[in-house]
C-alpha positions as CSV (number, residue, x, y, z in Angstrom):
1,X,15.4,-26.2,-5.9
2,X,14.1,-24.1,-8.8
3,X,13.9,-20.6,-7.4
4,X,12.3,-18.2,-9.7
5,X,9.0,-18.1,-8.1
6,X,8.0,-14.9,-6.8
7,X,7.9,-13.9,-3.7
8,X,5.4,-11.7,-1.9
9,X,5.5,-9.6,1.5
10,X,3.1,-10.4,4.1
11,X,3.0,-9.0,7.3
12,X,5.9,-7.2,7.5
13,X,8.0,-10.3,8.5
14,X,7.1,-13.2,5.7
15,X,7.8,-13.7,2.4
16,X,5.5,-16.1,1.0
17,X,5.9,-17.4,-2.8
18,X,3.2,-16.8,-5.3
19,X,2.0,-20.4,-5.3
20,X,1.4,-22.4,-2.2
21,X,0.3,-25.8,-1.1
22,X,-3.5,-26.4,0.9
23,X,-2.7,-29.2,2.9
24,X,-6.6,-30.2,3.1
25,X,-5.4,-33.6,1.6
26,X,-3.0,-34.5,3.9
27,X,-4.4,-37.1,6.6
28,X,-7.6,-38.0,4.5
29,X,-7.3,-38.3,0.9
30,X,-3.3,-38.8,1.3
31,X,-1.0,-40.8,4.2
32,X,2.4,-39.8,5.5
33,X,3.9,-41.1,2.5
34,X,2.1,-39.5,-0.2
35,X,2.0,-36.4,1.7
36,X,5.8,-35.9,1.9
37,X,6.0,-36.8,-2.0
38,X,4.3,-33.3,-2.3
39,X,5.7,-31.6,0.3
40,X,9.3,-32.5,-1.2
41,X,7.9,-31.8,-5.0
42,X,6.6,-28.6,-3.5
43,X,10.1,-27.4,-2.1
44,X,11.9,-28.9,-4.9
45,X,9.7,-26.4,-7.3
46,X,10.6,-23.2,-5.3
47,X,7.4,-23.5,-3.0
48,X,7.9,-22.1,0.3
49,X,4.2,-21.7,1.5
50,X,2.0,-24.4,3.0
51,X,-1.1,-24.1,4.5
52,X,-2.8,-26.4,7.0
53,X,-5.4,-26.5,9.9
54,X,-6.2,-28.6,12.8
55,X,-9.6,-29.1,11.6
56,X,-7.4,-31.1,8.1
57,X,-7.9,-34.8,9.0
58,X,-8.8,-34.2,12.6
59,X,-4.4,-33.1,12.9
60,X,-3.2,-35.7,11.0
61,X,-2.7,-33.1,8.2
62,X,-0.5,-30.9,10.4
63,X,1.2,-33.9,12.1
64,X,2.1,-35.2,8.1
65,X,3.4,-31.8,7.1
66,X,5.5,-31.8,10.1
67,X,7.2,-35.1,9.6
68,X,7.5,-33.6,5.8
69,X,9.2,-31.2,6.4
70,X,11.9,-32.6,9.7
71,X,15.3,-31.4,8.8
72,X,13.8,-28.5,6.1
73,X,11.8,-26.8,8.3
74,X,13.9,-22.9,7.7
75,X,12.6,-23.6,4.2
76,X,8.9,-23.7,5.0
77,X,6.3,-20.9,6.1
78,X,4.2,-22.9,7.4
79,X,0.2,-21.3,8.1
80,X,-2.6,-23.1,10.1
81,X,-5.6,-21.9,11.6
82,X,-7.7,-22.3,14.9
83,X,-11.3,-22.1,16.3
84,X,-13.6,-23.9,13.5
85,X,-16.4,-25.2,14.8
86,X,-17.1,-28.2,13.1
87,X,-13.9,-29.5,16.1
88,X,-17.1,-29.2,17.8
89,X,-18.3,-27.3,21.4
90,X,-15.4,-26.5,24.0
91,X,-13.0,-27.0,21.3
92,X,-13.5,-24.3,18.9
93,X,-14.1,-20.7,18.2
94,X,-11.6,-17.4,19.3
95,X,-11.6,-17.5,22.9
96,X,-8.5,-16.8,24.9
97,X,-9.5,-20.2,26.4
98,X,-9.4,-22.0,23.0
99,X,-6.7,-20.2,21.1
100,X,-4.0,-20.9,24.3
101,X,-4.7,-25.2,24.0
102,X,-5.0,-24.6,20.3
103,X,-1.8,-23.2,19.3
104,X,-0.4,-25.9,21.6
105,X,-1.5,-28.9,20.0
106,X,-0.4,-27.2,16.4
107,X,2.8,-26.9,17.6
108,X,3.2,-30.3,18.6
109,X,1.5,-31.7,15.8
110,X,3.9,-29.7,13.3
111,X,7.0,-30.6,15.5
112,X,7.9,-26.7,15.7
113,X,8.6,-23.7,18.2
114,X,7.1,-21.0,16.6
115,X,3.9,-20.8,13.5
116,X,4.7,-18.2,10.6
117,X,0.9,-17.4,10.3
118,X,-1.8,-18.4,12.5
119,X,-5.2,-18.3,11.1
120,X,-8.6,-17.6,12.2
121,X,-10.7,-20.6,10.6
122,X,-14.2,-18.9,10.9
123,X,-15.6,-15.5,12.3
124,X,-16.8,-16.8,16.4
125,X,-19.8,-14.8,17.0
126,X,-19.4,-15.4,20.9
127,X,-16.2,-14.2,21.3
128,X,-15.4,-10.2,20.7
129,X,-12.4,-9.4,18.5
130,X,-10.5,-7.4,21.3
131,X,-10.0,-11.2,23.0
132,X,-8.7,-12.8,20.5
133,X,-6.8,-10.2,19.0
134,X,-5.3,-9.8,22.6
135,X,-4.3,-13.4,22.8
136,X,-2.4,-13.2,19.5
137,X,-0.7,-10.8,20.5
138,X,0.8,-12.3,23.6
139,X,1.7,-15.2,21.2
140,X,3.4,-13.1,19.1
141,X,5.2,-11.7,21.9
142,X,5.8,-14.7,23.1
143,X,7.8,-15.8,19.9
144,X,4.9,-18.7,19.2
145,X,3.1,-17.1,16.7
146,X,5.1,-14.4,14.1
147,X,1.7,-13.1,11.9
148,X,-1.8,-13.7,12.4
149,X,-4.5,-14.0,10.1
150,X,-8.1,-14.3,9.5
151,X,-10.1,-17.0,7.3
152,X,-13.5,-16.6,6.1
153,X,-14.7,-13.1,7.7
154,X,-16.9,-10.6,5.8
155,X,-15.6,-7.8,4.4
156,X,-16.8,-5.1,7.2
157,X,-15.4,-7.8,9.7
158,X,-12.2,-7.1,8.5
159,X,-12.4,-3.8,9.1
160,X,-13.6,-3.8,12.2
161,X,-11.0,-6.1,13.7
162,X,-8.3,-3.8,11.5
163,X,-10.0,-0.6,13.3
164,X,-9.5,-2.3,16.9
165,X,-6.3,-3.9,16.4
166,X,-4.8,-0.1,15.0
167,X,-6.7,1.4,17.9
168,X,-5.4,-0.6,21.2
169,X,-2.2,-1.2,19.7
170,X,-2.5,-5.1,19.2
171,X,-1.5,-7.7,16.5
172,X,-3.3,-6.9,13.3
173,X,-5.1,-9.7,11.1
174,X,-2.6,-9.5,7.8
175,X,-4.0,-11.8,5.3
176,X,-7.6,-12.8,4.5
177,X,-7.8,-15.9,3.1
178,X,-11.6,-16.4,1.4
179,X,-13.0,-18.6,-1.3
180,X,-11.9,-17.0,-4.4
181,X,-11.4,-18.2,-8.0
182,X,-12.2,-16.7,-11.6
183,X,-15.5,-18.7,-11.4
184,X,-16.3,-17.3,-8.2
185,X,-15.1,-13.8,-8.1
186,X,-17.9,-12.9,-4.9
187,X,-14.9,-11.4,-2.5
188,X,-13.7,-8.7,-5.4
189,X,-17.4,-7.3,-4.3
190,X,-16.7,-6.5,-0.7
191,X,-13.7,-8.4,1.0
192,X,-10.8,-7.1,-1.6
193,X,-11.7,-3.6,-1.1
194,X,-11.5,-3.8,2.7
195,X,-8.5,-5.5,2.3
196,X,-7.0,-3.0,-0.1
197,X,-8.0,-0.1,2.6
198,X,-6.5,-2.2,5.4
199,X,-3.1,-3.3,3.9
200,X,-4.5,-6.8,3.6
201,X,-3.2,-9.7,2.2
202,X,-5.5,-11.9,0.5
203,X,-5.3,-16.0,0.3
204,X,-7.4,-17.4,-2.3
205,X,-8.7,-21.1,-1.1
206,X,-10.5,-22.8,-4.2
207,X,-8.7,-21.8,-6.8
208,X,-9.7,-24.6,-9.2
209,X,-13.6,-24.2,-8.5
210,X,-13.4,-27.7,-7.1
211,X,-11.9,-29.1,-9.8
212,X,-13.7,-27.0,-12.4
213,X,-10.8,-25.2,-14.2
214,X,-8.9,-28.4,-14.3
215,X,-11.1,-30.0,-16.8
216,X,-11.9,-32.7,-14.5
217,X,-16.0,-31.7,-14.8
218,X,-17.7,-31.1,-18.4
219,X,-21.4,-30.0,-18.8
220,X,-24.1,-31.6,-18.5
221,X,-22.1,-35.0,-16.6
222,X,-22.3,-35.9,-13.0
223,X,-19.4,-35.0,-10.6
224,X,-16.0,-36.7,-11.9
225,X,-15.5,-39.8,-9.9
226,X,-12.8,-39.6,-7.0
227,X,-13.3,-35.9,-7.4
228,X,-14.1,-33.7,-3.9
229,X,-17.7,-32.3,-5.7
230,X,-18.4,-36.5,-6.0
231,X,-17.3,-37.8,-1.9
232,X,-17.0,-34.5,0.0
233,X,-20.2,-34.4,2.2
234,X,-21.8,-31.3,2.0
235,X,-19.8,-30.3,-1.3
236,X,-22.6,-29.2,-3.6
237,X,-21.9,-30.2,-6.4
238,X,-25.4,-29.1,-8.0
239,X,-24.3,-25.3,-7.2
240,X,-21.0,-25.6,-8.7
241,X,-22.2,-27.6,-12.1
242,X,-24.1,-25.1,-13.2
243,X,-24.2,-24.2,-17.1
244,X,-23.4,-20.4,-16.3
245,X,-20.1,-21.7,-14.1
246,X,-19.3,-23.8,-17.3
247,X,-20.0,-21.0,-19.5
248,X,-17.0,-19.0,-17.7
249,X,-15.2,-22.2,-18.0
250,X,-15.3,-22.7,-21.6
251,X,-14.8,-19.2,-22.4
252,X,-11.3,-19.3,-20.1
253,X,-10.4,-22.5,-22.0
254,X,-10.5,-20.5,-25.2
255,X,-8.7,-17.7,-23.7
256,X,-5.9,-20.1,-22.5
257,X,-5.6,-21.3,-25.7
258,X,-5.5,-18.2,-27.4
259,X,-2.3,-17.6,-26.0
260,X,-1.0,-20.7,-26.2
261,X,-1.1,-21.7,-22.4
262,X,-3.0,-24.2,-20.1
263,X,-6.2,-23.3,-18.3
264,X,-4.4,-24.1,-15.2
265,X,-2.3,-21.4,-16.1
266,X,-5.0,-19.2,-16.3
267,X,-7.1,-20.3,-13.0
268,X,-3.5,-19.8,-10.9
269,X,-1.7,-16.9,-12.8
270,X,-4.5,-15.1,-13.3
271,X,-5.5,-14.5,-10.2
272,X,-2.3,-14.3,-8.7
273,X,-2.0,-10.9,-10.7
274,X,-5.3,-9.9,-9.2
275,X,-5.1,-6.8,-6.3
276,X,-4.1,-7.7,-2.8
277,X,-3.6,-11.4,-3.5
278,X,-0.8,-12.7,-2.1
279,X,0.0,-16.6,-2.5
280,X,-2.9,-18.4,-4.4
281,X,-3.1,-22.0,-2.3
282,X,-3.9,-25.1,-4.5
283,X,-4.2,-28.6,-3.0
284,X,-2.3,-31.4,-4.6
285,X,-2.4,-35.4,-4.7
286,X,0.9,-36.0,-6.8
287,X,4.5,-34.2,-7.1
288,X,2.7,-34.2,-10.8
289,X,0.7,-31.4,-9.8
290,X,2.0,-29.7,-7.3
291,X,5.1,-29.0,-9.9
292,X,2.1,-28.0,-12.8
293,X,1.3,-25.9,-9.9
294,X,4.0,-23.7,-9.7
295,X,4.7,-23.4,-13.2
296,X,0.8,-21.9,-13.7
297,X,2.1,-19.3,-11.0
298,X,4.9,-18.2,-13.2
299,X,2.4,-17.0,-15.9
300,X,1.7,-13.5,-15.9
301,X,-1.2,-11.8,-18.0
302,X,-0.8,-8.7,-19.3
303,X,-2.9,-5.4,-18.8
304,X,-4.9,-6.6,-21.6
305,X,-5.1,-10.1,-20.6
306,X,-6.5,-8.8,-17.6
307,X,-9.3,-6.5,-19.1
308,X,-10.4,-9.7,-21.0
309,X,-10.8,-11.9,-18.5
310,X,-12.8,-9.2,-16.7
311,X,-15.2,-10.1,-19.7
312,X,-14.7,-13.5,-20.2
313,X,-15.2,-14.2,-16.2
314,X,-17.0,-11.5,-14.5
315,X,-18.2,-11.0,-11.3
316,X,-21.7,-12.2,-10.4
């Protein structure tokens, strides 16, 4: 195992390397096989951080990254998340209900006793923070869960869960993980500050822009074939080809090459250096790319590097 990837706290009680793995893949776009090819590439390249759901391939994904990692399992912080509605009614959201069969079925389907982080999937309108918050704390008590996190909430949601969790005395929500790539810099606006005042963690999801800051899209031509903007339902790939994306992508592909490194480099390094971030997750069909992966998390701009792609890629 190469083992000069960073590692960051989370929590208190993790230590989660730079780079991890979305699992999104496993179960849809990749079988049992194909998923423990990366899962093994991943460890093999100093990974230590893979990130699932039960929504990924209606469990398969968890049930793959399980059978992954059998026999390596000390090796692995493994996060999923709960309570996104598209499971559909009765089976989703933040109740105390839903979170008690949910965690359940996650830990069967990962073939563990316990879940290093335990996500949030979506805010759940119908259910007050104080319940759920309550509930993950008895699983943390309870040795099930060991962190707890939040996916997808608004900035002034994080707060207020932060303020009630501080207030009563229950588990806090340590990471916020949010779309967030140098394309698509909309949480620096209003989630990264609350997560900043909070002692947040933040997750980027979407790192590539959908495949944007791989080169797999160019201007002006449909969405790449086999790509998720070309067979994802509900992927808009009109909103994400647009020329002003691709003008941030070009002028990060002459930055990369200014220095003499890969755009990939750029999309994961740099934003790894960004404040609060604290494992950028990247999905991954091939050992291939989960090793290119890593490697783009062991680049690190400098403080001028960083004030030029604040110019090159700026929020919008």
């Amino acid at each position: 195992m190469v083992s000069d990837l960073e590692t960051r706290p989370l929590g208190g009680v993790l230590a989660v390397t730079v780079v991890g793995v979305g699992c999104n893949n496993f179960g849809r776009r990749l079988d049992a096989e194909g998923s423990a090819r990366v899962v093994n590439a991943a460890l093999d390249a100093g990974i230590n951080f893979f990130d699932t759901a039960d929504l990924y391939g209606n469990g398969k994904s968890e049930e793959m990254l399980g059978a992954a990692l059998k026999g390596r399992r000390e090796s692995a912080v493994i996060a999923t998340k709960f309570g996104h509605q598209a499971l559909g009614p009765g089976r989703s959201g933040a109740s105390r209900r839903w979170i008690r069969i949910a965690v359940e079925d996650s830990l069967r389907r990962l073939g563990t006793d316990w879940i290093d982080l335990y996500q949030m999937h979506t805010p759940d309108p119908d259910t007050p923070f104080e319940e759920t918050l309550e509930t993950l704390t008895e699983l943390v008590s309870e040795g099930k869960i060991r962190c707890a996190g939040s996916s997808n909430l608004a900035g002034w949601q994080i707060a207020d869960a932060d303020w009630i969790a501080r207030s009563r005395g229950l588990t806090r929500f340590v990471s916020a993980q949010n779309r967030y790539s140098l394309v698509d810099r909309g949480i620096e606006n209003g989630v990264i500050p609350a997560c900043a005042r909070f002692d947040v963690g933040v997750i980027p999801y979407s790192p590539l822009a959908n495949g944007l800051l791989t080169g797999k899209h160019r201007r002006g031509q449909p969405p790449a074939p086999g790509t998720r903007l070309a067979t994802a339902p509900g992927a808009n790939a009109d909103g994400w080809l647009t020329d002003a994306n691709f003008d941030v992508v070009e002028a990060l592909e002459a930055f990369a090459a200014e220095r003499g490194v890969t755009v990939l480099d750029v999309a994961i390094g740099g934003l790894a250096a960004q404040p609060q971030v604290v494992s950028v997750i990247a999905g991954a069909m091939s050992p291939e790319q989960v090793t290119a992966n890593a490697q783009a998390g062991r680049w690190r701009p400098s403080a001028a590097d960083l004030e030029e792609l604040d110019r090159v890629a700026p929020r919008r």
